[in-house]
The first five atom37 places (N, CA, C, CB, O) and aatype in JSON, in Angstrom:
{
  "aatype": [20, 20, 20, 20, 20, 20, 20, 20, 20, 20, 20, 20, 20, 20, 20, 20, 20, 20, 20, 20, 20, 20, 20, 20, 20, 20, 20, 20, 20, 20, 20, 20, 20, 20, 20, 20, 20, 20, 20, 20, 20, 20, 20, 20, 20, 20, 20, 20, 20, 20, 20, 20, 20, 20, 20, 20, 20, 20, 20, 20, 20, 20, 20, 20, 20, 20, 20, 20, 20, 20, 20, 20, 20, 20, 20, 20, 20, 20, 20, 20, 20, 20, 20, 20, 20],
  "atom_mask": [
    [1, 1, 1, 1, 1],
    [1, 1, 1, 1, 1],
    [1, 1, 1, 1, 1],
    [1, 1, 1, 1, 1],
    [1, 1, 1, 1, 1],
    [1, 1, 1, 1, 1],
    [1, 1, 1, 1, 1],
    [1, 1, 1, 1, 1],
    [1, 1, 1, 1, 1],
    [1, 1, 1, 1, 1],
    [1, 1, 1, 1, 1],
    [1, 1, 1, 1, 1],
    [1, 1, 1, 1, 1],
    [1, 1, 1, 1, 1],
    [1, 1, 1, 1, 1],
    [1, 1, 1, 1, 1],
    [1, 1, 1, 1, 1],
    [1, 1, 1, 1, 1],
    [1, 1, 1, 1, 1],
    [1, 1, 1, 1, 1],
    [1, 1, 1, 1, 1],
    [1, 1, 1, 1, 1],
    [1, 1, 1, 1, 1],
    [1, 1, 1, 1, 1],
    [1, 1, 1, 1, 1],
    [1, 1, 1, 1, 1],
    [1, 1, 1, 1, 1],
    [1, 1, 1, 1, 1],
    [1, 1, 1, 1, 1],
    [1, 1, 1, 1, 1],
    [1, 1, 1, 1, 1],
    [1, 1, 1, 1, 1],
    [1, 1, 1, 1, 1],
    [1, 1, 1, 1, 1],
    [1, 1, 1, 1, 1],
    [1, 1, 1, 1, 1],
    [1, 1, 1, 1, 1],
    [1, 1, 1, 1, 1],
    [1, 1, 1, 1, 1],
    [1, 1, 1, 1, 1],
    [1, 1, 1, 1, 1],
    [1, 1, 1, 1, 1],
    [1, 1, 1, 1, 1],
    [1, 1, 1, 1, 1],
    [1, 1, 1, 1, 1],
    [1, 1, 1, 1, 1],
    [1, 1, 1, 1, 1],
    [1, 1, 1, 1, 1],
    [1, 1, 1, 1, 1],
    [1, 1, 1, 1, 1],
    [1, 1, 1, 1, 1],
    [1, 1, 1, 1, 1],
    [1, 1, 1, 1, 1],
    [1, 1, 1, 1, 1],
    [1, 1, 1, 1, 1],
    [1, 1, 1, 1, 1],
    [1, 1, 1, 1, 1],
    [1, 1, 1, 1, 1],
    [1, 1, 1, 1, 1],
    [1, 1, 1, 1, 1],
    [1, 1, 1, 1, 1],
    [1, 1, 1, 1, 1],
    [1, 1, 1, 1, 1],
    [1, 1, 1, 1, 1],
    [1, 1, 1, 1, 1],
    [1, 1, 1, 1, 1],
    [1, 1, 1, 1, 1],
    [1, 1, 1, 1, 1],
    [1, 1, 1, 1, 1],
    [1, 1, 1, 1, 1],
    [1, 1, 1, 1, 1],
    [1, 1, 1, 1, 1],
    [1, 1, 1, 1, 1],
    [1, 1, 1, 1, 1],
    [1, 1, 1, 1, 1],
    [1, 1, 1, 1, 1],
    [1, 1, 1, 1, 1],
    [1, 1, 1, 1, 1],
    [1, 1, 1, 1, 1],
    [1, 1, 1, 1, 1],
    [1, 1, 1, 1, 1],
    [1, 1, 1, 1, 1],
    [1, 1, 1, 1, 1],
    [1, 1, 1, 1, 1],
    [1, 1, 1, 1, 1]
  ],
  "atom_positions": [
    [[110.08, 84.19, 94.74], [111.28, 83.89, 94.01], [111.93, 82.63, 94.57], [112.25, 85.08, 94.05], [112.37, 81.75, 93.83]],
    [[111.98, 82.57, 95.95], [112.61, 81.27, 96.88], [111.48, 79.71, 96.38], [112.35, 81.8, 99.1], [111.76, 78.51, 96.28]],
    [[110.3, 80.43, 96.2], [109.59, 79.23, 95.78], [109.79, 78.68, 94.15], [108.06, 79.57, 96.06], [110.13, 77.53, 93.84]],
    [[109.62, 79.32, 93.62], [110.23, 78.9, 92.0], [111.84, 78.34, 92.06], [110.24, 80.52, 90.84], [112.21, 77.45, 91.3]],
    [[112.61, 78.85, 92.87], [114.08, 77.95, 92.66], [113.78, 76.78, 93.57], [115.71, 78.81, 93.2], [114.12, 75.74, 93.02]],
    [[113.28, 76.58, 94.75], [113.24, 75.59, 95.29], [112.17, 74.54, 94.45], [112.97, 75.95, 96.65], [112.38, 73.33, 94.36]],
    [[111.31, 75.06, 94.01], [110.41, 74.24, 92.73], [111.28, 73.72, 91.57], [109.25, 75.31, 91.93], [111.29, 72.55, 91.2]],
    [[111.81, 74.44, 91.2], [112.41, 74.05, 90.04], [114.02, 73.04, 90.29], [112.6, 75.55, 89.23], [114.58, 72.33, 89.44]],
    [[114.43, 73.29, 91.65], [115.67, 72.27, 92.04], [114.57, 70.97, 92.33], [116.84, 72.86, 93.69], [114.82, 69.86, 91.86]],
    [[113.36, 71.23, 93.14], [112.91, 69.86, 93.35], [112.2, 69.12, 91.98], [111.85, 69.93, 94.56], [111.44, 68.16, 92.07]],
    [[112.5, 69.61, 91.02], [111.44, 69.19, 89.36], [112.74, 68.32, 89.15], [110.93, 70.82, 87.67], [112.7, 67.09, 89.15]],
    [[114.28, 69.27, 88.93], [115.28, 68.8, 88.44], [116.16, 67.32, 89.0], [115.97, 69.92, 88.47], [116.74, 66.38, 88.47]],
    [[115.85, 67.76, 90.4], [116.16, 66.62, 91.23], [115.57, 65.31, 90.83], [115.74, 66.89, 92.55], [116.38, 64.41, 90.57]],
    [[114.38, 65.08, 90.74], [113.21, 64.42, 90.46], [113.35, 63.71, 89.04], [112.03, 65.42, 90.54], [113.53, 62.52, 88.76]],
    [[113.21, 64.79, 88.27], [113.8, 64.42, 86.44], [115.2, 63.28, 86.89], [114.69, 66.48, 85.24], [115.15, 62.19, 86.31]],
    [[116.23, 63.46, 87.71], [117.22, 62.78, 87.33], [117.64, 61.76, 88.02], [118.06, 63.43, 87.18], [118.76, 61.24, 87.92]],
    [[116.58, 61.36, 88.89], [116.84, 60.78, 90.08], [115.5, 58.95, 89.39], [116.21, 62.26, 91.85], [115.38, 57.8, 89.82]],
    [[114.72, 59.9, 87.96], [113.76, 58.66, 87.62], [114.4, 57.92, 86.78], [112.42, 58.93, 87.0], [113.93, 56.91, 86.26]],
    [[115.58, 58.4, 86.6], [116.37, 57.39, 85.45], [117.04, 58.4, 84.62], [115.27, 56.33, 84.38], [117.08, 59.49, 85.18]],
    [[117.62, 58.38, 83.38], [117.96, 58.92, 82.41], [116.91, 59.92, 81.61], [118.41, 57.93, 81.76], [116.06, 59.61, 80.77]],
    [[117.23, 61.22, 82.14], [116.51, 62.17, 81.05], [116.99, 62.04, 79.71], [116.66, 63.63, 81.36], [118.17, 61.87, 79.43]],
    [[115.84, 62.16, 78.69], [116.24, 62.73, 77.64], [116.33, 63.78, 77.01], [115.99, 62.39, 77.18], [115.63, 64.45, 77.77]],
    [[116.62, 64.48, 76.23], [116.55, 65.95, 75.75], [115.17, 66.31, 75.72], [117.18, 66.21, 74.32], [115.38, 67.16, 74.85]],
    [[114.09, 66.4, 75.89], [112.97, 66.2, 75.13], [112.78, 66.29, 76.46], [112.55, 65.1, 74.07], [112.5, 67.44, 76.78]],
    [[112.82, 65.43, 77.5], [112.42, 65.64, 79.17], [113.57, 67.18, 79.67], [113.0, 63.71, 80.34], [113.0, 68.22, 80.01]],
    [[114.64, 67.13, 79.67], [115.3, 68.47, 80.08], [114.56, 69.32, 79.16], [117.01, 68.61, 79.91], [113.71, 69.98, 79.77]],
    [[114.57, 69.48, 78.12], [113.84, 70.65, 77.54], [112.04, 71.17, 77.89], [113.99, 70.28, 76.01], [111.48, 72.24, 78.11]],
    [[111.7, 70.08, 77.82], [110.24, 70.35, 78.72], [110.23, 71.11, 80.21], [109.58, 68.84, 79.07], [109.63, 72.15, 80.48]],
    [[111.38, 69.99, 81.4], [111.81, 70.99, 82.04], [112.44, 72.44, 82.07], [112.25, 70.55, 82.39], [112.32, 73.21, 83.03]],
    [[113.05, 72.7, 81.0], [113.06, 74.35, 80.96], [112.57, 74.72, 80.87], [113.41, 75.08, 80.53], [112.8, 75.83, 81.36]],
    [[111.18, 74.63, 80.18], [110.44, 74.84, 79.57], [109.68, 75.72, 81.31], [109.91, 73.45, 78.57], [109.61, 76.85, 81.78]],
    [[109.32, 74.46, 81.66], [108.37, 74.51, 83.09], [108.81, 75.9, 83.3], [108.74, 73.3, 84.56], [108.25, 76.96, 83.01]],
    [[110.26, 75.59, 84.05], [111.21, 76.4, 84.75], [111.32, 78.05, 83.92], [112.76, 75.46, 84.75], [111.32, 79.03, 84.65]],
    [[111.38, 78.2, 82.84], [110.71, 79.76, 81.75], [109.56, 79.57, 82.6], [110.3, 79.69, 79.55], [109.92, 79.34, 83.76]],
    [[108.97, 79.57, 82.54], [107.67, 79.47, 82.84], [107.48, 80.25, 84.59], [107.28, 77.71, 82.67], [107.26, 81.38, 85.02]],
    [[107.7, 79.07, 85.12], [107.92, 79.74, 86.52], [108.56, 81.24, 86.57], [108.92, 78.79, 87.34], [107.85, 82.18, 86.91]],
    [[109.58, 81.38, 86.3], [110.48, 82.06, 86.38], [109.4, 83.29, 86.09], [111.75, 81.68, 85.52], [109.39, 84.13, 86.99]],
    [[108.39, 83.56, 84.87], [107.7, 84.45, 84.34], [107.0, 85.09, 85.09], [107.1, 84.09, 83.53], [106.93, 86.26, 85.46]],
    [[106.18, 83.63, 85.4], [105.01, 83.58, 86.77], [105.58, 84.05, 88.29], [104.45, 81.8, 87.02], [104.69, 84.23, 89.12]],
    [[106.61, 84.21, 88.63], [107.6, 84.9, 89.63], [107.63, 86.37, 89.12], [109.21, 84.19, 89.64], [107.02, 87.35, 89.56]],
    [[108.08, 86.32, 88.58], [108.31, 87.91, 87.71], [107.22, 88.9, 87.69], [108.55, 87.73, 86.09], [107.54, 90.03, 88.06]],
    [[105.72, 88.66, 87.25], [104.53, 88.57, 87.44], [104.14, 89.13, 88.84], [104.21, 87.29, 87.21], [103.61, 90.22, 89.05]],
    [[104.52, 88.08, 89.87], [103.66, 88.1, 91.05], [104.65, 89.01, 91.9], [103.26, 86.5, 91.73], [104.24, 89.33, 93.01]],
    [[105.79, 89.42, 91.55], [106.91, 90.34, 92.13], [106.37, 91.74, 91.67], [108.56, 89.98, 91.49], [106.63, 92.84, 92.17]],
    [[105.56, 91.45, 90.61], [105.45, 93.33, 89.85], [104.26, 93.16, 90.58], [105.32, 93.93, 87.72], [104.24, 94.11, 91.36]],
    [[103.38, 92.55, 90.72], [102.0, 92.62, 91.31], [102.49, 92.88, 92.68], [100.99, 91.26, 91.14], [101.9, 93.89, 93.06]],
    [[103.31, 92.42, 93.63], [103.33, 92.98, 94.96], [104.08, 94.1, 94.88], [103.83, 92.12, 96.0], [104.14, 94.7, 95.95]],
    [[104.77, 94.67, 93.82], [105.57, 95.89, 94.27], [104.49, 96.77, 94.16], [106.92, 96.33, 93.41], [104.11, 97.32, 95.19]],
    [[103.76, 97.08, 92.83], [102.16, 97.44, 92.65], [101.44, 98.02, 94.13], [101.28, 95.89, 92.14], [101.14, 99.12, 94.59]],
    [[101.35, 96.59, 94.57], [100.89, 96.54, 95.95], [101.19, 97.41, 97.25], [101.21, 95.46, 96.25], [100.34, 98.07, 97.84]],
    [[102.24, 97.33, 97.52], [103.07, 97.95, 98.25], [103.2, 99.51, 97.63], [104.36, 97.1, 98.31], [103.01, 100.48, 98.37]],
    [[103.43, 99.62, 96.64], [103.24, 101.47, 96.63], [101.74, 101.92, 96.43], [104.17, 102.29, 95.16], [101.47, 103.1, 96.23]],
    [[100.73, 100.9, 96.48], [99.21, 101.72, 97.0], [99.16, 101.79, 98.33], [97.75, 100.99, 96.6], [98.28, 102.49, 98.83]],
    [[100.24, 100.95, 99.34], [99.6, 100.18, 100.77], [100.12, 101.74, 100.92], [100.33, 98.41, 101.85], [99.51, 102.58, 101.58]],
    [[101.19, 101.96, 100.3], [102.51, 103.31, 100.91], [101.64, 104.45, 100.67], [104.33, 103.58, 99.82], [101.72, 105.16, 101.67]],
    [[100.82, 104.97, 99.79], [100.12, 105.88, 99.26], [98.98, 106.13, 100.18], [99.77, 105.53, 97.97], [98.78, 107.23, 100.68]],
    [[98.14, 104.96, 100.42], [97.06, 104.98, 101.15], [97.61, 104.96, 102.88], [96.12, 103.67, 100.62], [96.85, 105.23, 103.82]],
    [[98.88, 104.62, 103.02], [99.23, 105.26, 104.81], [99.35, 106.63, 104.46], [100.93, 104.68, 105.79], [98.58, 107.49, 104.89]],
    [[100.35, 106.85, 103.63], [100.41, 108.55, 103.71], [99.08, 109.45, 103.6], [101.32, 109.08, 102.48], [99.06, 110.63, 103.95]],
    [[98.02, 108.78, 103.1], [96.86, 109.58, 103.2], [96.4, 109.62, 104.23], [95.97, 109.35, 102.51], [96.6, 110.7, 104.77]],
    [[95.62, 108.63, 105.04], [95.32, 108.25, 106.11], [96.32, 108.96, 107.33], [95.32, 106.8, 105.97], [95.8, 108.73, 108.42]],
    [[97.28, 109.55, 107.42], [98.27, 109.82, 108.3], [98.19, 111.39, 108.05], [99.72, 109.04, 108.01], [98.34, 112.04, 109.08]],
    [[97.95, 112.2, 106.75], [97.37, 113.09, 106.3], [95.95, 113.43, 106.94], [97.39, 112.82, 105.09], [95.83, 114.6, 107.3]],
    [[95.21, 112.86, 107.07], [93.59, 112.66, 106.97], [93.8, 113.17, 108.72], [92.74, 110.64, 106.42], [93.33, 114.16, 109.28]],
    [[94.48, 112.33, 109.14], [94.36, 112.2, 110.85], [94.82, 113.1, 111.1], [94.96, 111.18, 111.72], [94.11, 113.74, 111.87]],
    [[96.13, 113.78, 110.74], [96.58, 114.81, 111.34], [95.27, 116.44, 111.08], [98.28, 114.9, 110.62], [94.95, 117.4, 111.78]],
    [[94.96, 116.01, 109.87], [93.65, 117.22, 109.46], [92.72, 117.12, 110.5], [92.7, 116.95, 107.92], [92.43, 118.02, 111.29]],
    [[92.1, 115.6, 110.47], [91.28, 115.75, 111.88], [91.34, 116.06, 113.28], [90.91, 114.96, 112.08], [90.35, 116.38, 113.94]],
    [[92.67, 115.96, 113.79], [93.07, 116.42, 115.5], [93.25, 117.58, 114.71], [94.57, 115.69, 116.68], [92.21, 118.16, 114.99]],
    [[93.99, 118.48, 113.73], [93.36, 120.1, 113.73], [92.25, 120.41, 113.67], [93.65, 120.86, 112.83], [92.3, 121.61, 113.94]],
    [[91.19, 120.14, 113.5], [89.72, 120.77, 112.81], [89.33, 119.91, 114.43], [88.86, 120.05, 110.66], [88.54, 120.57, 115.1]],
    [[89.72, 118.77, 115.0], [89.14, 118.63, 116.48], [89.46, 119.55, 117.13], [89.49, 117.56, 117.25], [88.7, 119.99, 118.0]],
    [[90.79, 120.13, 116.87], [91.76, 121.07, 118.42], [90.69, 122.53, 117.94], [94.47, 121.52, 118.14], [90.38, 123.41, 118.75]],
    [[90.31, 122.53, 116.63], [89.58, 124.28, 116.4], [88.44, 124.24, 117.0], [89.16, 124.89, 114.77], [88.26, 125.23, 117.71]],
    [[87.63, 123.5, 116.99], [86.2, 123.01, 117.87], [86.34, 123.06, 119.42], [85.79, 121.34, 117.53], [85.67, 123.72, 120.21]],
    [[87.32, 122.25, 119.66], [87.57, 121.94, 121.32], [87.93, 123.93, 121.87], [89.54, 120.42, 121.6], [87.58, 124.63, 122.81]],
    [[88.7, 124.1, 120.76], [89.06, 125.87, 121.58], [87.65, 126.84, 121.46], [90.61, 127.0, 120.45], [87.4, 127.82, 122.16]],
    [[86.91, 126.34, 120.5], [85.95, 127.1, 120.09], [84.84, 127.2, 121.34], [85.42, 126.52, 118.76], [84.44, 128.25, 121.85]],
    [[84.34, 125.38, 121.82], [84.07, 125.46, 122.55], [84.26, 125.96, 124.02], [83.96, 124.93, 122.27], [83.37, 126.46, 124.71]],
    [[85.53, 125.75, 124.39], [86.04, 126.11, 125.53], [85.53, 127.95, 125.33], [87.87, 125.59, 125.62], [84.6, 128.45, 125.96]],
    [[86.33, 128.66, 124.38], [85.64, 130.28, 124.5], [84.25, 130.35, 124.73], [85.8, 131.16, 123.15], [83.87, 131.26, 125.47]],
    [[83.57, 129.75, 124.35], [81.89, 130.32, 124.46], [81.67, 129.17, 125.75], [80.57, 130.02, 122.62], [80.47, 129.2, 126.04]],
    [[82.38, 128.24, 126.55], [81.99, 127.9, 128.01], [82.62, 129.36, 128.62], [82.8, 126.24, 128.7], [82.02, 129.57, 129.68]],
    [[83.08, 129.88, 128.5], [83.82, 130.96, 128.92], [83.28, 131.95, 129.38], [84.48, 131.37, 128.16], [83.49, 132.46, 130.47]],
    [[82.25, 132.42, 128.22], [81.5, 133.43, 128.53], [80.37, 133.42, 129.07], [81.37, 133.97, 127.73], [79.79, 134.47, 129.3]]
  ]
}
């Protein structure tokens, strides 16, 4: 999002700094700037996306592990009884 406004202040800057825009140049620049703005919008839903599989796949994995030190701790006692006898 910081990159599309800083893109789009440095387009605008640029547009007005080459001389006199005309309507036709500001409007193209909005144009861009819709644009960006979309392509931001886009890549914000794609990382939120992101982030609730990263969140899904720790909670499994954190699941998974805790299953495995139980089913290790049932083995380790299992063994220990039959060193026992």
């Amino acid at each position: 999002m910081m990159n599309a406004t800083k893109l789009s202040i440095v387009l605008l800057a640029a547009g007005l700094t080459v001389g006199c825009a005309s309507k036709s140049d500001l409007a193209a620049l909005q144009t861009q700037v819709d644009g960006l703005k979309a392509e931001v919008s886009s890549v914000k839903s794609t990382a939120d996306e992101a982030l609730s599989a990263a969140t899904s796949a720790d909670a499994a994995a954190k699941r998974a592990a805790a299953a495995a030190e139980e089913v290790n701790a049932k083995l380790d006692r299992g063994f220990r009884k039959g060193a026992m006898k």
